[in-house]
Each structure stands twice: as C-alpha cells, then as structure tokens.
C-alpha positions in Angstrom: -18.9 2.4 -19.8 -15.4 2.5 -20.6 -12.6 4.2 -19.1 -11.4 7.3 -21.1 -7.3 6.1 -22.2 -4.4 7.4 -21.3 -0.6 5.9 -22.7 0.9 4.2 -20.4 4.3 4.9 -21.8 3.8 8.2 -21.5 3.9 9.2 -17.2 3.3 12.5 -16.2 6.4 12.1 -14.6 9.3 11.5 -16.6 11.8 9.2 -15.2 14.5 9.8 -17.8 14.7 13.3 -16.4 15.7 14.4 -13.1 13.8 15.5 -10.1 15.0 19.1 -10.8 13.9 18.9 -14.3 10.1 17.3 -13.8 9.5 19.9 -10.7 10.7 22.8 -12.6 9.0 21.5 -15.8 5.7 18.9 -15.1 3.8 17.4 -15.2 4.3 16.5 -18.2 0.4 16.2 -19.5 0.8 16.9 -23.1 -2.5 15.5 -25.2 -4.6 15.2 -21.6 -8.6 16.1 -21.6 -9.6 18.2 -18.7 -13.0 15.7 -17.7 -15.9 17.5 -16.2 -16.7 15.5 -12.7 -20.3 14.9 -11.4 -21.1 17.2 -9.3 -21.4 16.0 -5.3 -23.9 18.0 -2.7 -22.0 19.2 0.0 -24.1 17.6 2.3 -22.6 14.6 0.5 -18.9 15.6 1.8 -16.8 13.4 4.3 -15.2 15.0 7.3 -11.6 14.3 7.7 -10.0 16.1 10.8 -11.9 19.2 11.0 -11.8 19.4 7.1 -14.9 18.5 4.9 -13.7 16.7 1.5 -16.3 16.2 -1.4 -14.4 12.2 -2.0 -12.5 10.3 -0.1 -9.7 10.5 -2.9 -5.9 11.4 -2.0 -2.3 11.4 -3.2 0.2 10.3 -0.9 3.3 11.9 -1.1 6.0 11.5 -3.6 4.6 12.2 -7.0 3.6 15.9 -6.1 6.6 17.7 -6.5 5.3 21.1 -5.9 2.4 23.7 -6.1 2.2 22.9 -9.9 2.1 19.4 -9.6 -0.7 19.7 -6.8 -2.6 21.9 -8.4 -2.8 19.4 -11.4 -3.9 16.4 -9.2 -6.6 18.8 -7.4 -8.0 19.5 -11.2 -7.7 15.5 -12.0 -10.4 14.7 -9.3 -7.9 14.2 -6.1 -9.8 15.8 -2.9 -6.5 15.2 -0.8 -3.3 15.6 -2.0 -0.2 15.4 0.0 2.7 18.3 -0.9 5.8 15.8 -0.9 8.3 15.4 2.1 10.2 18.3 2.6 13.3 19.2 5.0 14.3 21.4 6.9 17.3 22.3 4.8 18.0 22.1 0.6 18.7 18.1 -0.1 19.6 17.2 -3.6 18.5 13.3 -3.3 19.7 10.6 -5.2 21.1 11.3 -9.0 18.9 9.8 -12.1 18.1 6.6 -12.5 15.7 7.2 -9.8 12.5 5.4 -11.5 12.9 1.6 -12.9 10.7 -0.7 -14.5 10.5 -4.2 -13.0 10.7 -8.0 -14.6 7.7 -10.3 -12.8 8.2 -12.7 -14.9 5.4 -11.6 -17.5 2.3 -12.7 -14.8 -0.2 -10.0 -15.2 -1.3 -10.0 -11.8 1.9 -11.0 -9.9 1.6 -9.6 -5.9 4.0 -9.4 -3.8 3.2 -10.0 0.2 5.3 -7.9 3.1 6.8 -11.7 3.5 8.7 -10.6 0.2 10.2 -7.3 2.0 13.8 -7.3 1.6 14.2 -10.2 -1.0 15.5 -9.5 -5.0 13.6 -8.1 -8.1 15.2 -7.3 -11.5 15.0 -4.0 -13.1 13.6 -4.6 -17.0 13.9 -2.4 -20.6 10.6 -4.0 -20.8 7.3 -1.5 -20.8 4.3 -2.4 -19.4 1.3 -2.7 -21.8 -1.0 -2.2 -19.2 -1.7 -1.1 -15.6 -2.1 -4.5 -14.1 2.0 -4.9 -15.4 2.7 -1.7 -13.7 5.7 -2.2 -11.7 8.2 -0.2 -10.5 10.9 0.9 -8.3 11.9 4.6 -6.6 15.0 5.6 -4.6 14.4 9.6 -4.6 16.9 10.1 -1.4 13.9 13.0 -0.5 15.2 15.9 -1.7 14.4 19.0 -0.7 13.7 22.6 -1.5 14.9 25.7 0.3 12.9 27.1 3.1 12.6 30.3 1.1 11.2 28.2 -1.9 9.0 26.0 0.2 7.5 28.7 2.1 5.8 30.6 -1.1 5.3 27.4 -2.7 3.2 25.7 -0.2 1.2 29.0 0.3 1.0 28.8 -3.9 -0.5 25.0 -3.1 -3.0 26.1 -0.8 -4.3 28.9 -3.1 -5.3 26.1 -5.9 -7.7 24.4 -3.2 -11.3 24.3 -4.2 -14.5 23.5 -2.4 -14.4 19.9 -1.0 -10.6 19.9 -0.8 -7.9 19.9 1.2 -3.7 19.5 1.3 -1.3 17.4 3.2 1.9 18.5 3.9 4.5 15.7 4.4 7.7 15.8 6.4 11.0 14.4 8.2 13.9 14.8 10.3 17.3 14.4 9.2 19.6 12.4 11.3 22.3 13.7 13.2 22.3 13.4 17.2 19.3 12.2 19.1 18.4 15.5 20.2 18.8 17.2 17.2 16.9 14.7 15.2 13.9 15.1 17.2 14.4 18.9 17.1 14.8 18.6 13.3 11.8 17.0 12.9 9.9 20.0 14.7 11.7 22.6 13.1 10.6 21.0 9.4 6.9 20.6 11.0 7.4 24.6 12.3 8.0 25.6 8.6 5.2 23.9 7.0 2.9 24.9 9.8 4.1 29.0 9.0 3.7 28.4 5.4 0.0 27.7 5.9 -0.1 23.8 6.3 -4.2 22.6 7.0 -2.6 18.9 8.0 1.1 17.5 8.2 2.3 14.1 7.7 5.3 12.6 8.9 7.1 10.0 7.6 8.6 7.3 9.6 8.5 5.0 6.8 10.4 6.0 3.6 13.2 2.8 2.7 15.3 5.1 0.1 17.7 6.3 3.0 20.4 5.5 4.6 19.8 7.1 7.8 18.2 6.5 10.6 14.8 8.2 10.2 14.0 5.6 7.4 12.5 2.7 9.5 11.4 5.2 12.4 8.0 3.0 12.5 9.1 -0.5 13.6 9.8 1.7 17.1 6.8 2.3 18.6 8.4 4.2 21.4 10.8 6.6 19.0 7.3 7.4 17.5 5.8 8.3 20.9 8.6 10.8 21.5 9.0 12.2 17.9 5.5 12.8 17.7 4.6 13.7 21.1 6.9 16.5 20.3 5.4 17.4 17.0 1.9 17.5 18.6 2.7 19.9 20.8 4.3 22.3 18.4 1.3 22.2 16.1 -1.5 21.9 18.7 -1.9 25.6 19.3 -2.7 26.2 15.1 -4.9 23.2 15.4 -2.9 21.1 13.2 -3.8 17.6 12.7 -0.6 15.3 12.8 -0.5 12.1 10.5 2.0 9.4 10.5 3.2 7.4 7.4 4.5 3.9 8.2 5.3 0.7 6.3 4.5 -3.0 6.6 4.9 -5.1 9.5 5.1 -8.8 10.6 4.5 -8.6 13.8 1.0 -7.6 14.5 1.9 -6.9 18.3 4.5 -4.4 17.3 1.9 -2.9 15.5 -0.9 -2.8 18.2 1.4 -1.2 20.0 2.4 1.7 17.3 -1.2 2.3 17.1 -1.5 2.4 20.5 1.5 5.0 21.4 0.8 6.9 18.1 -2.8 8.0 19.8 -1.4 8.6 23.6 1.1 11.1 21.3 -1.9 13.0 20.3 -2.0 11.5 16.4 -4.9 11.8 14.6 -4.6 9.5 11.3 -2.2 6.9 10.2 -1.4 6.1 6.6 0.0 3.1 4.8 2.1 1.3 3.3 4.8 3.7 1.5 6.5 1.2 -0.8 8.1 -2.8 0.0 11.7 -2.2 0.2 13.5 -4.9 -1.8 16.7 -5.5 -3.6 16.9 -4.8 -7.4 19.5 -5.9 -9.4 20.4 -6.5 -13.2 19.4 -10.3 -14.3 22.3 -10.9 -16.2 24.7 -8.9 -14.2 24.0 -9.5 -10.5 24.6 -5.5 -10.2 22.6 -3.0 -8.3 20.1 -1.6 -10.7 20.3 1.5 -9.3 23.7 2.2 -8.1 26.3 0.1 -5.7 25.2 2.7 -2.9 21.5 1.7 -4.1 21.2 -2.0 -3.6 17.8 -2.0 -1.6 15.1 0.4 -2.8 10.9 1.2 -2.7 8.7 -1.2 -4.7 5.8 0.4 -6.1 2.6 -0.2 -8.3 0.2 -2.9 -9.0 2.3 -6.1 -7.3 2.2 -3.9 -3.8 -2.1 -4.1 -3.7 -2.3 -7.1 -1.9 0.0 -6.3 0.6 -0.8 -2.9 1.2 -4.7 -4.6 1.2 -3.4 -6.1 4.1 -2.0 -3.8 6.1 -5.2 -1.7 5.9 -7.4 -4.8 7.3 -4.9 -5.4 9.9 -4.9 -1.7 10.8 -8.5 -1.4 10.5 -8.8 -4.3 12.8 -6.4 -3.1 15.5 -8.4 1.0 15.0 -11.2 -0.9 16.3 -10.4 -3.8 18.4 -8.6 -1.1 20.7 -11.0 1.3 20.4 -8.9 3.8 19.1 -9.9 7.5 17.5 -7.5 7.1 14.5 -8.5 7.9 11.1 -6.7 5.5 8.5 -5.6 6.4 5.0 -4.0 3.8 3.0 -2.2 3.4 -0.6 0.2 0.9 -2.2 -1.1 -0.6 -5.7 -3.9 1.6 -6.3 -3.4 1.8 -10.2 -7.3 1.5 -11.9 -10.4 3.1 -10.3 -11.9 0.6 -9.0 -9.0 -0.2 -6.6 -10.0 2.7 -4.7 -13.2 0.5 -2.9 -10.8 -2.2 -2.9 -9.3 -0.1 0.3 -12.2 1.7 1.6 -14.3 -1.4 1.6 -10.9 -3.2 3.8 -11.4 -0.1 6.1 -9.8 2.8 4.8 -10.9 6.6 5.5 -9.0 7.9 2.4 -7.5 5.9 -0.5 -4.7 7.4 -2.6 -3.2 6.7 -5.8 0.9 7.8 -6.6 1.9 5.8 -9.5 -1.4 5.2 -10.7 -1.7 9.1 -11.0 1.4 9.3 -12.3 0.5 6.5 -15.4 -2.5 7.8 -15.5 -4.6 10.8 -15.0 -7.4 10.3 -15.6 -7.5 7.2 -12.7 -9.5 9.6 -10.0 -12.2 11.5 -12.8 -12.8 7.7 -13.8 -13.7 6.8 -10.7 -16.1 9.8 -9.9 -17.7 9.0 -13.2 -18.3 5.5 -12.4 -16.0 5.0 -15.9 -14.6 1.5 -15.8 
C-alpha cells in the first residue's frame, strides 16, 4: 500500500510568517483529507504514567503552538502531544527567519552523529523534493504567551482529548539569579499544573538560547535540584514530571543524569531536542540566521541516526541500572516507519515535529500500516 501524499513544500507551519502569525492563524492545512484510523480495543492501549494511550505516538514540543494546533495533531493520529514550552511571563522570541532549509550536499540520506554537534551547516534556497532531504534549522528563542492566555488555552487543549489520549505540557525557567531560576522554574510548572496539566515536561535541553537554562542537562546535579523542586510542587496533583535533554558524549555523564533524574522523583526522560550547530551562508561566511544567531537547532531526517543513538544508549543505561524511567525519544522521525525505528531501539513513545509539520498525514499512515 502506498502512503496517501502530502506537498512537501507546503508545511503546516509556515516559516515565512512569524510565530505570532502561524499561532494565531494555523495550521495551515489547506487541501488536507481528514483519514479514518483503525480502530484499536482498549484493551489494546499502553499505559504511560497513570494514563492509558491507544498508540504509542507523540509530538514533542515545538510545533504545537497552541490549543488549535494540538487539537489538529490529536485528529491527525497523535495519542501524545506536547503543548509547547511556555514561561512564566510573555516572551516574544527570536524575529523571522526562524525556520531554514539546509545544503547536505545533495546526499539523500546524509546523517549527522552528536560527534557533528557544534560544527557548520549552510542554510540553502533549495527545497527538498522529499522527506529523506528534509533538513532544517529552528532558533525560536521560546516565546511565550501570557499567563492569562495560557491558562484558558491549555484548559481549551485538554478539552479536544479523546479516548486513548493524553497532553504534555512543556516548560522552563528563565535565568536570572540561582534562586530565582529554580523558583522560576516552579512557578511556570505551578501555572501549567492550575491550568489543568495531566503531565509536564521540562526542558533542560533547548540550544536556541542564550541563557543559562539552555544546556541545563550536561549537569546532572543542577537537574537533581531543579527537578527535585518541581517534584515536590506537583506531587500532591499527582503530576508526572518529564525531562527533555540532548545528546551526550560522555556516557558516564549520562548514567549519572539518569541516575539523579530518578532519586529527584522523575518519571520519563525524552530525547534528543535538536543537534546545535553553526549555520552560515556558503558564499558569505555570515550567520544564516542573524550575527546574534550563529549556533542554532538542527532538525529532520539527518538527526535519526543520532537521536537513534541516544535512545539505545538511554535504553541501555534504563536497564543496566535498573531504573523505573519511561523513555520517549524523537529527532529525525520524518516517514511512518521511523516510528519502529525508535520503539524497536527502546523507546516507550516515539514523536514526530517536523515530520508532522511536512506532513500530516505521517501518524494516520502509520496506524494504517500505509507505507
């Protein structure tokens, strides 16, 4: 069976407008077939922290800009979406370009390793003509809606839920002291939590900011005390807490994040958020996306491989420590049948972003076994 075709030029998310314009105004789905899914026996659904899911299908955040944009990816087959990282104040992130194709030099199937982290891509005029050329880079800067706005809007999410389904909430601190970091992190937990979160996410791995809570994850114990603190605030509404990290070298380290994320009273770890790398005009030598903007998130099909990896190494530390951790993982995700890709390497959940986003029909496709 073949896949039902969506134009890859066309993303529901359009990254010649701003972040204002696709939240007030997408997805941006013009010409898309609503597919009837086959249906799955409850008895047939997974539990995932206390919540019973009828696939093991998510979104990580990013893509899902708001109640609209969730309910859109709930009706496009995705049992798990994740409501993207709020503050706890209004943030107006980076200004437009914020998406950018990438040049790999024409190889189809190009990946990129976490050995790559941190070296240079070029930004290209150059479309993809298919999802295996899919490459792109984000620098978002998180912004942020008010608490007023997130508050309703997050209740509005939760309302679109179905049988079989469940939302994410992600989250972070913003920088100031040490204290108040910390404290900020809570506080934006606090307000997701009143506005009716089932699960919350936290992201200690986002490389589009400047500030210090954008590598939060290569410092195991700075995760022990942020989310020791966060568990206790959302233990008494029986909150799950997730953490987001990124890639790392060294697999001690990461034993070790593992290991402190559990004695902090996490439940799940998800991975990899994007490779930070530098991207910069071919012919120019100039920051693609703005002097201010030299190193920003790599996403789509070149990440697989690496985020393949992280999900076998975490998989491997889950059980060679004998740890309680539920794993959800993402990076490169971009045709159905990359979602077995990462639950056969271990993962609980598998989640799609820019896949979704360059095509909609990735997760109904998959249920329907069409590809």
């Amino acid at each position: 069976m073949t896949d039902i075709k969506w134009d890859i030029n066309k993303p529901i998310y359009d990254i010649k407008k701003s972040w204002e314009d696709n939240l007030e105004n997408g997805p941006f789905v013009q010409g898309y077939q609503h597919q009837n899914r086959v249906k799955v026996e409850q008895d047939k659904y997974i539990d995932f922290l206390g919540h019973k899911l009828a696939s093991r299908l998510g979104v990580p955040a990013g893509p899902l800009l708001n109640s609209q944009w969730v309910k859109f990816a709930l009706d496009a087959g995705f049992d798990l979406p994740t409501y993207k990282t709020i503050r706890s104040h209004p943030n107006l992130g980076h200004p437009v370009p914020n998406v950018l194709y990438l040049d790999l030099e024409g190889d189809d199937k190009k990946q990129l390793s976490k050995h790559d982290s941190g070296s240079m891509l070029h930004a290209t005029s150059t479309l993809p003509h298919n999802m295996d050329q899919l490459a792109i880079t984000n620098s978002f800067g998180m912004p942020s809606m008010s608490q007023e706005y997130l508050h309703k809007d997050i209740k509005l999410a939760n309302s679109y839920l179905g049988q079989g389904q469940a939302m994410i909430v992600s989250v972070v601190g913003t920088a100031s002291t040490a204290h108040d970091f910390v404290q900020d992190f809570v506080d934006t937990a606090s307000l997701a939590a009143d506005a009716g979160a089932q699960i919350i996410e936290v992201n200690y791995s986002c490389p589009n900011v400047v500030t210090g809570e954008g590598q939060i994850y290569h410092n195991p114990d700075a995760v022990y005390e942020i989310s020791s603190a966060l568990t206790k605030c959302l233990a008494p509404k029986n909150i799950p807490l997730i953490i987001k990290v990124g890639v790392m070298e060294d697999m001690d380290k990461m034993t070790q994040l593992f290991i402190k994320a559990q004695e902090a009273g996490v439940a799940a770890i998800a991975g990899i958020n994007t490779l930070s790398m530098k991207v910069t005009d071919k012919d120019t030598g100039i920051p693609s996306l703005g002097a201010s903007r030299l190193t920003s998130g790599v996403c789509g099909a070149p990440i697989r491989s690496a985020a393949l990896d992280w999900v076998s190494s975490a998989r491997n530390i889950i059980d060679k420590q004998n740890l309680s951790l539920k794993l959800l993982g993402c990076g490169g995700i971009v045709k159905p049948q990359h979602f077995d890709d990462f639950l056969n390497a271990g993962a609980d959940i598998a989640m799609s972003a820019t896949g979704l986003m360059w095509d909609p029909y990735i997760a109904m496709n998959y249920h329907n076994k069409k590809f």
